[in-house]
Backbone as numpy.savetxt, mean C-alpha at the origin, in Angstrom:
# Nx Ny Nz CAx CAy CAz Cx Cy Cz
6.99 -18.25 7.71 7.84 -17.06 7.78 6.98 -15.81 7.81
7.32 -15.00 8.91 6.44 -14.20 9.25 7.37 -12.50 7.95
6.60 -12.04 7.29 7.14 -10.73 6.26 5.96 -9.78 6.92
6.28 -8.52 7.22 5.92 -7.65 7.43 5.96 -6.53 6.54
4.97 -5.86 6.10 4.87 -5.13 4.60 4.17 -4.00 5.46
5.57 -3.12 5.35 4.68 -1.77 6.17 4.62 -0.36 4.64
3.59 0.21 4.40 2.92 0.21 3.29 1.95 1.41 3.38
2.16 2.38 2.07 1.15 3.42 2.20 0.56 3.02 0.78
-1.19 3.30 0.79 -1.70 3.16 -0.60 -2.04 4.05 -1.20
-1.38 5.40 -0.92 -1.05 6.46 -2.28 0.33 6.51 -2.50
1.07 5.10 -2.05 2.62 5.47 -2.52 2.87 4.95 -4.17
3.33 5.17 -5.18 3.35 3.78 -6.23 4.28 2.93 -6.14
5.44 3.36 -5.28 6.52 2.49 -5.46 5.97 1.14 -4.02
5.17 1.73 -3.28 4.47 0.05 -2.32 3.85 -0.61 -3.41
2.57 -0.38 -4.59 2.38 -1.21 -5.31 3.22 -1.66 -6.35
4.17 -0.94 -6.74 5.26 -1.98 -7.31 5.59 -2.85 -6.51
6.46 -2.66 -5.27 7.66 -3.43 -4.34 6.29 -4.30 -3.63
4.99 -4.11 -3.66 4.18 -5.48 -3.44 3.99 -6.60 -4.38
4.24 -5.99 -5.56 3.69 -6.75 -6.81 5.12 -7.80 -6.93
6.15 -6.92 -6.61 7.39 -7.96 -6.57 7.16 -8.84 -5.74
7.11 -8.37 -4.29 7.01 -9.33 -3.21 6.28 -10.31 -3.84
5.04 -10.66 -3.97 4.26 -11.26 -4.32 5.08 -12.13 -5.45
5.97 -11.71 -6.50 6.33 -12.56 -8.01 7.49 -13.63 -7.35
7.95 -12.74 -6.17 9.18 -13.59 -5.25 8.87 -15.30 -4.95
7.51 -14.58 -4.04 7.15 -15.83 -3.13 6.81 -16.82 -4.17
5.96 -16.33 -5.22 5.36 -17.19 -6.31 6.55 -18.01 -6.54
7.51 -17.66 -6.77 8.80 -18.18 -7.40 9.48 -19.49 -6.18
8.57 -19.25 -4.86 9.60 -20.11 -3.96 8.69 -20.43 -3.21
7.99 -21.75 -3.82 6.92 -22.18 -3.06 7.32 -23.07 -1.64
8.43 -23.05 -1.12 9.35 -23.78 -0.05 8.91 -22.59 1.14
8.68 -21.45 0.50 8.35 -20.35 1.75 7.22 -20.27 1.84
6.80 -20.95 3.25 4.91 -20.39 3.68 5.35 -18.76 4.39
4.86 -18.27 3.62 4.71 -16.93 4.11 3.39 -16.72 4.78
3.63 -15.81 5.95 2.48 -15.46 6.79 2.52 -13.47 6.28
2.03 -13.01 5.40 1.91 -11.94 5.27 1.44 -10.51 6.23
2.21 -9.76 7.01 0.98 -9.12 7.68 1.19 -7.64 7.14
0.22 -6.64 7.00 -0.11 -5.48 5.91 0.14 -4.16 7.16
1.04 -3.54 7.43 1.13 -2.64 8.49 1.44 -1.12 7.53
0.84 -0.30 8.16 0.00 0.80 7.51 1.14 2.13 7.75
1.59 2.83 6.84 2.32 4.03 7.32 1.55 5.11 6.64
1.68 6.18 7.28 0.67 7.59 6.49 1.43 8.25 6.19
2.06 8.07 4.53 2.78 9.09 4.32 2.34 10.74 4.05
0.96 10.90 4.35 0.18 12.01 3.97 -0.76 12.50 5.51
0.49 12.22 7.06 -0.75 12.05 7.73 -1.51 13.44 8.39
-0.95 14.68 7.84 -1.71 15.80 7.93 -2.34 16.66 6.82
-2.74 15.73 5.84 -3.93 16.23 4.66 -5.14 15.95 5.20
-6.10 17.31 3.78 -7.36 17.17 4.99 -8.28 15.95 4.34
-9.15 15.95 5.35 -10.24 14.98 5.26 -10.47 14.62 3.66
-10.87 15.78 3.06 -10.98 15.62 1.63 -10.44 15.19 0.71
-8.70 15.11 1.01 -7.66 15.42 -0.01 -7.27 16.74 -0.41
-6.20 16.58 -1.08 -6.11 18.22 -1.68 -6.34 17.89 -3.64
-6.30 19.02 -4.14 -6.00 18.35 -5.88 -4.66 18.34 -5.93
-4.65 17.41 -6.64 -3.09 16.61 -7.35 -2.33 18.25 -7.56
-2.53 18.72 -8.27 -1.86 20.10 -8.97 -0.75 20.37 -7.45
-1.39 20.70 -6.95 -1.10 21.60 -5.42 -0.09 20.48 -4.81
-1.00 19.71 -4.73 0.28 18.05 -4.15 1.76 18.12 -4.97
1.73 18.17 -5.92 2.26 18.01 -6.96 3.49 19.18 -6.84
3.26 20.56 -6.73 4.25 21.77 -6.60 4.59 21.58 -5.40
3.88 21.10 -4.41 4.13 20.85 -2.86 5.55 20.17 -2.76
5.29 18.64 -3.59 6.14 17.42 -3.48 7.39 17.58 -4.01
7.53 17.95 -5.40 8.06 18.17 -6.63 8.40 19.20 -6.89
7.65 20.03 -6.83 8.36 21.80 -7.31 7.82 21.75 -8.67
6.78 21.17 -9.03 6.09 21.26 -10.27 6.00 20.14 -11.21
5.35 20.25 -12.10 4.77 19.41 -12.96 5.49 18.50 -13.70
6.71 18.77 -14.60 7.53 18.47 -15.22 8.34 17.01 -14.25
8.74 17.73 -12.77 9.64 16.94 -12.83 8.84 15.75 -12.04
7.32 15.64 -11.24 6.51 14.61 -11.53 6.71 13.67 -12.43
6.17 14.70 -13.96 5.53 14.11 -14.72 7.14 12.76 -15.26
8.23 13.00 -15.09 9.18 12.13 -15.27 9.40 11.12 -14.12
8.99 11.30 -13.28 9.21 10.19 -12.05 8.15 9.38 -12.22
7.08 9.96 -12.67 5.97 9.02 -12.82 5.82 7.85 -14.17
6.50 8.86 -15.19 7.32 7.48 -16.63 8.19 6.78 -16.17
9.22 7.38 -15.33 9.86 5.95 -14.98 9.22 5.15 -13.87
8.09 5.29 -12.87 7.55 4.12 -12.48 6.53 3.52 -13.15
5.80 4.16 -14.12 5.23 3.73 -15.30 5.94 2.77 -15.94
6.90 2.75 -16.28 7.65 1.73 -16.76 7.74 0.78 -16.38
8.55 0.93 -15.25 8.72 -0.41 -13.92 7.56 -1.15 -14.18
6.58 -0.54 -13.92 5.19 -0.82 -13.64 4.83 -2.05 -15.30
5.14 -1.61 -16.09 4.30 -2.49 -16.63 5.69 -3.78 -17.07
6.60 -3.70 -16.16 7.06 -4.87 -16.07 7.06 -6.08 -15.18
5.92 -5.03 -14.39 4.84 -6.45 -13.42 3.84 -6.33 -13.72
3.23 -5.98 -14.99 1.59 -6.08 -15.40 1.06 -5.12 -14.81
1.88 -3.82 -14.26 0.83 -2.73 -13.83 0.74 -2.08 -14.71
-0.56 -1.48 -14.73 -1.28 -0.45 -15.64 -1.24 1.31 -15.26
0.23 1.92 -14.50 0.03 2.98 -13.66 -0.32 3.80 -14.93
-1.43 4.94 -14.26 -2.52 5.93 -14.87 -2.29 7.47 -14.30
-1.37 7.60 -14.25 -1.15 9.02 -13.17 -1.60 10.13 -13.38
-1.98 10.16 -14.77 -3.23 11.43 -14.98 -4.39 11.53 -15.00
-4.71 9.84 -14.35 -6.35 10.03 -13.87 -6.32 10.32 -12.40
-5.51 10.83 -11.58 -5.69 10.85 -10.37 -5.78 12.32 -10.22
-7.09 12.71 -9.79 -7.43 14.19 -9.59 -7.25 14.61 -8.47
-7.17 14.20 -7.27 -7.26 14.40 -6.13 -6.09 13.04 -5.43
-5.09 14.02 -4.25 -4.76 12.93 -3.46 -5.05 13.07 -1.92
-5.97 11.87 -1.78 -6.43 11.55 -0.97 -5.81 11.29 0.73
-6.58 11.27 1.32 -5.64 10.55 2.97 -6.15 9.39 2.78
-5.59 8.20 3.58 -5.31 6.76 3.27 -5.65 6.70 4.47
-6.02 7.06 5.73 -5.99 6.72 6.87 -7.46 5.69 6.47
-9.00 5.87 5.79 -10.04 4.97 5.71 -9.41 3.88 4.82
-8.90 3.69 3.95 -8.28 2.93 3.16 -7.26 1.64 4.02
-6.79 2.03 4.70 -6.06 1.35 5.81 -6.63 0.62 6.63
-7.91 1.75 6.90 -8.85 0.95 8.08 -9.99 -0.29 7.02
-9.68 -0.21 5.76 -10.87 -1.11 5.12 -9.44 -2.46 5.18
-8.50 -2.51 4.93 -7.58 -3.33 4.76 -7.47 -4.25 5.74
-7.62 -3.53 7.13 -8.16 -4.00 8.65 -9.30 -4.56 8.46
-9.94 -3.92 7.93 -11.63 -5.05 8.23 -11.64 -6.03 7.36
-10.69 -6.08 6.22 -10.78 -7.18 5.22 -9.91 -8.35 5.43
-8.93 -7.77 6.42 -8.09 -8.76 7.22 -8.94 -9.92 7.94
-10.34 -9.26 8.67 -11.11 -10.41 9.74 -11.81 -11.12 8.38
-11.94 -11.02 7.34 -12.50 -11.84 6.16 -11.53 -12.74 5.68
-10.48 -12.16 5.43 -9.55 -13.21 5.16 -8.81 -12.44 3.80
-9.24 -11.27 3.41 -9.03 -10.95 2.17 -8.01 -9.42 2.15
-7.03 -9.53 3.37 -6.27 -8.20 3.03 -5.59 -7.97 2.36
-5.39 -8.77 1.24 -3.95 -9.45 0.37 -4.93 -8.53 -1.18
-5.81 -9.52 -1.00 -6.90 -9.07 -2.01 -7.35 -6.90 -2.08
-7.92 -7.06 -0.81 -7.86 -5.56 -1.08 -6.96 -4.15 -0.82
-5.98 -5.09 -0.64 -4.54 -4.33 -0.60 -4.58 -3.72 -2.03
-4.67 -5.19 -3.13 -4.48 -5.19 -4.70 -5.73 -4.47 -5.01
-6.32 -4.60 -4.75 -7.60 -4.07 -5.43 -7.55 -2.14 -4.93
-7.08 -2.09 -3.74 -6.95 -0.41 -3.76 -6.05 0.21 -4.47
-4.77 -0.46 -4.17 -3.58 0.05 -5.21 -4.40 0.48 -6.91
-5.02 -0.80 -7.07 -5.56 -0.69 -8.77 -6.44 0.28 -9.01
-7.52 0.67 -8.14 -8.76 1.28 -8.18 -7.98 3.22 -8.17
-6.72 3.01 -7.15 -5.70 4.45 -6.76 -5.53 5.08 -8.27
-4.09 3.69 -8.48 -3.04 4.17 -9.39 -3.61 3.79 -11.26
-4.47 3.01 -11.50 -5.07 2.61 -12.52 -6.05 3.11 -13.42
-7.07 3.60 -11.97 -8.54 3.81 -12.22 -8.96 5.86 -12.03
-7.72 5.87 -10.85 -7.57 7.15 -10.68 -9.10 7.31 -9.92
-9.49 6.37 -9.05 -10.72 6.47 -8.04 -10.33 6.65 -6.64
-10.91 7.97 -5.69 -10.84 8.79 -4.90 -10.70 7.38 -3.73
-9.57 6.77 -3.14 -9.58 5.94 -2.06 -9.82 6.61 -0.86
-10.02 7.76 -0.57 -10.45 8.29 0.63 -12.01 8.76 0.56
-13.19 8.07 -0.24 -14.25 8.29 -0.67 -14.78 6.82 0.00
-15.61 6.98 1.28 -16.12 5.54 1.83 -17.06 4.84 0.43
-17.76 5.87 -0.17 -18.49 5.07 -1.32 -17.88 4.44 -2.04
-16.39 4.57 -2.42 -15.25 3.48 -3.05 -15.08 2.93 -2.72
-14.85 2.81 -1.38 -13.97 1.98 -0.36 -15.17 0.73 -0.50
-16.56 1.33 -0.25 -17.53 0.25 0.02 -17.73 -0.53 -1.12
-17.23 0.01 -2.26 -17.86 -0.80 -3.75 -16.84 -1.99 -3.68
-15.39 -1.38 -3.37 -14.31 -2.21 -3.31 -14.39 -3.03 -2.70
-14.89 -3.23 -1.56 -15.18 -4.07 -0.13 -16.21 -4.96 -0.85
-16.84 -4.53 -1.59 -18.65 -5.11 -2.23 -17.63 -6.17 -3.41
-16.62 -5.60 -3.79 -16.14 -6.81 -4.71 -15.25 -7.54 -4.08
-14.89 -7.61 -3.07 -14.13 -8.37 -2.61 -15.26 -9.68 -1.44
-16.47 -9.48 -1.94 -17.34 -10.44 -1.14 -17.64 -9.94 -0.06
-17.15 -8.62 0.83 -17.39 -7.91 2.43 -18.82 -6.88 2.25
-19.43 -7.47 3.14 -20.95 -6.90 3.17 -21.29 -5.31 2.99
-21.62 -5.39 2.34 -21.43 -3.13 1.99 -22.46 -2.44 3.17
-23.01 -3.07 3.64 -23.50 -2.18 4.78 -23.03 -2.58 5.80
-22.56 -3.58 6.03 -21.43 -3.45 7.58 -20.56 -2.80 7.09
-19.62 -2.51 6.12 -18.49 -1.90 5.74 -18.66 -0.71 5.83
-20.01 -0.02 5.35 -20.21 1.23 5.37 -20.38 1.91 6.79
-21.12 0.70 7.55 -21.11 1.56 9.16 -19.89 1.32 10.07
-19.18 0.66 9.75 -18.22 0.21 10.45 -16.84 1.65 9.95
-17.17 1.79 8.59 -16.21 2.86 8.10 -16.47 4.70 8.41
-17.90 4.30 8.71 -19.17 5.51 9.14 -18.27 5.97 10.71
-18.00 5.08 11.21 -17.45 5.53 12.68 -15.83 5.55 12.80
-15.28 5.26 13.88 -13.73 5.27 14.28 -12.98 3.51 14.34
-14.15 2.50 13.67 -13.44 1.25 13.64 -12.10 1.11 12.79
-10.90 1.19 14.03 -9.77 0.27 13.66 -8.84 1.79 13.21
-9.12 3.00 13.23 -8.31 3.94 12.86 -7.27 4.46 14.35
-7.79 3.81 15.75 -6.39 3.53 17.00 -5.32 2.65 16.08
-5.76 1.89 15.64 -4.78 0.58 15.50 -3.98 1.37 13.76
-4.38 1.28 13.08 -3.88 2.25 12.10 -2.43 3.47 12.30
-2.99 4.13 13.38 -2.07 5.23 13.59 -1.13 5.11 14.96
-1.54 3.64 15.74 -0.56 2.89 16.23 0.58 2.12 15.55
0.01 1.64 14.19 0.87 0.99 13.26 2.18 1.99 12.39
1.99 3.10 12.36 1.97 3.72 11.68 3.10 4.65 12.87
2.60 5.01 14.14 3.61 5.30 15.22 4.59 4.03 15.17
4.22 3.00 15.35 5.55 1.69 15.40 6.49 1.69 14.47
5.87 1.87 13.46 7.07 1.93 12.21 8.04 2.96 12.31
7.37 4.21 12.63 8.45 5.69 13.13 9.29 5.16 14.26
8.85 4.56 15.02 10.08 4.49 16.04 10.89 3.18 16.30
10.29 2.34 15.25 11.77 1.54 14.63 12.64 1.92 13.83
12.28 3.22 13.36 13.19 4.02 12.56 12.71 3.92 11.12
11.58 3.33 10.52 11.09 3.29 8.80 10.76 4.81 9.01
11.49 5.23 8.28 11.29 6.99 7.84 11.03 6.82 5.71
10.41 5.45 5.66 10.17 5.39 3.83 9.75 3.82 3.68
8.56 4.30 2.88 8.65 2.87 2.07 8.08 2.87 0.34
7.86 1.22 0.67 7.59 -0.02 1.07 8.64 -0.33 1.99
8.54 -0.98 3.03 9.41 -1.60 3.75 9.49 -2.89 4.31
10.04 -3.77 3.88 9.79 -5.32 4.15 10.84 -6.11 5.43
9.83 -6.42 6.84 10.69 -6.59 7.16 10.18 -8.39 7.95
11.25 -9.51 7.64 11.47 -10.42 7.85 11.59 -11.15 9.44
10.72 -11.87 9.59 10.72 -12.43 11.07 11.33 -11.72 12.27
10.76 -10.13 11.89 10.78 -9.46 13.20 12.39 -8.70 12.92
13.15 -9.33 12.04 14.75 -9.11 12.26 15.45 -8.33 11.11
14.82 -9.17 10.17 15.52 -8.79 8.73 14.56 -7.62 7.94
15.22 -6.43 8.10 15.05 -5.66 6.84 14.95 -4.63 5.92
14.29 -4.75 4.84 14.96 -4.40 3.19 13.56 -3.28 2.77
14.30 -2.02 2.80 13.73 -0.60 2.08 13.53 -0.58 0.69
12.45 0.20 0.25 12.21 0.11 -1.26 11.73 -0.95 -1.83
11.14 -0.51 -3.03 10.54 -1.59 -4.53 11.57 -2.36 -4.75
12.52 -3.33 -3.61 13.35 -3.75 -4.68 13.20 -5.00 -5.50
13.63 -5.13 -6.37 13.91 -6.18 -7.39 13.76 -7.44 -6.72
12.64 -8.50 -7.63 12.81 -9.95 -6.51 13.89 -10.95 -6.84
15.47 -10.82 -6.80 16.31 -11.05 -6.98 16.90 -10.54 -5.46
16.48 -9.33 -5.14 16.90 -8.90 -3.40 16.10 -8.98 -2.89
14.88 -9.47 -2.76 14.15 -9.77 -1.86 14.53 -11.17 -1.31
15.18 -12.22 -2.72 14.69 -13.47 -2.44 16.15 -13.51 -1.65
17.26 -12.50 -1.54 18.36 -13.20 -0.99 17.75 -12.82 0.49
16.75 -11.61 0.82 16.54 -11.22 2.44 15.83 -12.71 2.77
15.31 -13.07 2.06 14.66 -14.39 2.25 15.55 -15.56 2.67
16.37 -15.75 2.25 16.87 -16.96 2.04 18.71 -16.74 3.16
18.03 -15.46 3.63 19.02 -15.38 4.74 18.26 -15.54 6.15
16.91 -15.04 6.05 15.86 -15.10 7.05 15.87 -16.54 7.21
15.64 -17.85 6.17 15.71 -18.78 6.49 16.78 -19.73 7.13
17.96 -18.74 6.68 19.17 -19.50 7.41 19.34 -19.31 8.66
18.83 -18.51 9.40 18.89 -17.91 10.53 18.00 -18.32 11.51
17.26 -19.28 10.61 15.78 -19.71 11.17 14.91 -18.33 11.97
């Protein structure tokens, strides 16, 4: 069964609604899932650098306060799948467009599943700059991917066409939000939701063959 996880990694509610996905399938080992990781930029005219959180923050929100409550209640959520969200270590928010493209190169390893998890954690946990290739490369370095191919390969324009092709596809199937999960091309389901609604998109995908 082919699931399509179209996905930004400065969103928190994709690393929740992944962490579900993931507790779903665990739960229904009858589904071979073929996972594929398709990239949306919810940030795709920030600069190169990032901006600081503060500024993001009055931008998004209209200030601090009412953040700082959206972020306890996914804090919460969060540690009812073993996440550790850290939202006041994040000094800077970053563009995701290199982050996307390391997810791509970890795909030809075999490990995009892996450093999907491992960016989300290093983002929302660690509060480490994912638009910083020297992260990206340490991350890549723990996930077994060679840090100097990673670094020159991230040094240039590898795989950022395909990125912001992915990322155009999703806009004009109409995903205007995510996480967005969508099922053998046909079926699907917006938001972190609960794996109780995931498993029924599932188990309708299968009826449908």
């Amino acid at each position: 069964m082919q699931i399509e996880v179209v996905f930004d990694l400065v969103c928190p509610w994709c690393f929740l609604g992944t962490r579900r996905l993931r507790r779903t399938l665990r739960a229904r080992p009858d589904i071979a899932a073929d996972i594929a990781w398709r990239p949306f930029l919810l940030n795709p005219d920030i600069a190169p650098g990032g901006v600081p959180r503060q500024d993001y923050v009055i931008r998004k929100f209209g200030g601090e306060d009412r953040a700082r409550r959206l972020h306890a209640t996914i804090a919460e959520l969060g540690r009812g799948e073993g996440l550790g969200f850290q939202f006041d270590r994040i000094r800077r928010i970053p563009p995701s467009l290199d982050a996307h493209r390391l997810v791509r190169l970890a795909e030809r390893h075999g490990v995009a599943a892996d450093a999907v998890d491992a960016l989300f954690q290093a983002y929302f946990c660690e509060g480490q700059d994912i638009g910083d290739v020297s992260v990206l490369v340490a991350i890549a370095a723990g996930l077994g991917m060679d840090p100097g191919a990673t670094r020159r390969l991230l040094s240039g324009n590898a795989e950022a066409e395909a990125v912001h092709a992915d990322n155009l596809r999703a806009h004009r199937l109409g995903i205007n939000g995510v996480p967005c999960f969508v099922v053998q091309g046909r079926h699907a389901i917006a938001g972190a939701q609960e794996p109780e609604v995931i498993e029924r998109l599932l188990d309708v995908a299968v009826v449908e063959g």
